[in-house]
N, C-alpha and C positions, 0 to 999 in steps of 0.2 A: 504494500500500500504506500503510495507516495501522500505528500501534505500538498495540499491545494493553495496551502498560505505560509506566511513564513512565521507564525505564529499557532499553526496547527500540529497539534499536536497527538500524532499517531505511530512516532518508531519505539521500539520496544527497546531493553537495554541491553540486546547484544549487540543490535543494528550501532544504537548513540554510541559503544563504546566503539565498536571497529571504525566509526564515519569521523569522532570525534578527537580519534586519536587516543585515548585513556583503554588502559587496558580492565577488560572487564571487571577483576577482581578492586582494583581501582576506585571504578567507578563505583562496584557496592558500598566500601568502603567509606567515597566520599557523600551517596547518600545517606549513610546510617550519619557520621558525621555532622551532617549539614542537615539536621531533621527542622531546624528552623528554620531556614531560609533556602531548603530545597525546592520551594516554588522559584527562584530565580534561574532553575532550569531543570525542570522536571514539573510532573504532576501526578495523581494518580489516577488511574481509570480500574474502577473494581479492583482486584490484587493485583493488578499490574501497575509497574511506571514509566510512564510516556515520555515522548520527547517530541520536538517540534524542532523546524531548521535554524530557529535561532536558539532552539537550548543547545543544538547540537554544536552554534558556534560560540556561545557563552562558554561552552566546555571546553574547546579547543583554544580560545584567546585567551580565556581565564587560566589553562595552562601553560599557556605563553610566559604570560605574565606570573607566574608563581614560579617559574622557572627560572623568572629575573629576581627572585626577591619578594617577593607580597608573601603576606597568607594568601590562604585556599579564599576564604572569607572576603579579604579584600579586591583578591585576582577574580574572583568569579562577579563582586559587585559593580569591580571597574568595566568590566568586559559586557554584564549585563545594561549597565547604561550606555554602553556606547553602539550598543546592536538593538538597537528599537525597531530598525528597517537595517537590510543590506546594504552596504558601505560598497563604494566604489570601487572599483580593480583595484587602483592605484593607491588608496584609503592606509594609513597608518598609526596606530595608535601611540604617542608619547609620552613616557611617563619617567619618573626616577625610579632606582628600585625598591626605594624605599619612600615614606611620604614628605614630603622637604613643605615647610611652610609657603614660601616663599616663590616654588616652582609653578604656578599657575596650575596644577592640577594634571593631572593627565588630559587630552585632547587630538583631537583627528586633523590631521593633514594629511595634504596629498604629496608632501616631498620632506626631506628630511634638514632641520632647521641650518639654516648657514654657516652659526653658531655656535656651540655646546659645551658652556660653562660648567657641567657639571655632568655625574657620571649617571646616562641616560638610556635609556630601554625604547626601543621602538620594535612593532609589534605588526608586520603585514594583513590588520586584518582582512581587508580587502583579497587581498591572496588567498587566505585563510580560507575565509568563506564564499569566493568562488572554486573552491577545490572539494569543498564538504557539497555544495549545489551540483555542480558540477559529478559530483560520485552519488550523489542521489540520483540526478536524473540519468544515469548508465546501469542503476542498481536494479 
């Protein structure tokens, strides 16, 4: 079954972990974990838990980013505000790897800053999730 929206939510969790990059055992792990704020990318449907194409790249950039440095917690909140809609090919997310007051926050560009004062994490979502869309629609 494919999602009709990018917000629809019907892959199951062996599909989210192969699509999303997190290895299944992983992924159980980071739902039992994450029971409070696993609507930021999952749901339940009867005893199953679902996924949608943008939980599936919440999962994937959210790993990005925890790879640079964040919590699970914070990697997967940053990733879920910034995939409301699909991001552009070109689409990048910037952040420090840690939270810096003064860094303006994490934020999407399309190129990488001229710049960089400071030690900085940039994150192809765009890429990202044209490659999870992309292996959906060939699934």
């Amino acid at each position: 079954m494919h999602a009709r929206t990018w917000g629809e939510r019907v892959y199951r969790r062996d599909d989210a972990a192969r699509l999303s990059g997190i290895h299944l055992d992983n992924l159980d792990a980071l739902v039992h974990r994450a029971e409070h704020y696993d609507t930021l990318f999952s749901a339940r449907d009867g005893g199953a838990r679902v996924f949608s194409p943008r939980d599936l790249a919440v999962l994937a950039v959210g790993r990005e980013v925890k790879r640079g440095g964040r919590s699970w917690l914070d990697a997967l909140a940053i990733a879920f505000d910034h995939l409301e809609a699909p991001p552009a090919l070109d689409a990048l997310l910037i952040l420090t790897p840690t939270p810096v007051r003064d860094s303006g926050g994490p934020h999407v560009a399309s190129e990488v800053p001229a710049t960089i004062e400071r030690s900085t994490l940039i994150v192809p979502i765009g890429a990202i999730v044209a490659d999870i869309l992309s292996r959906i629609g060939s699934a």
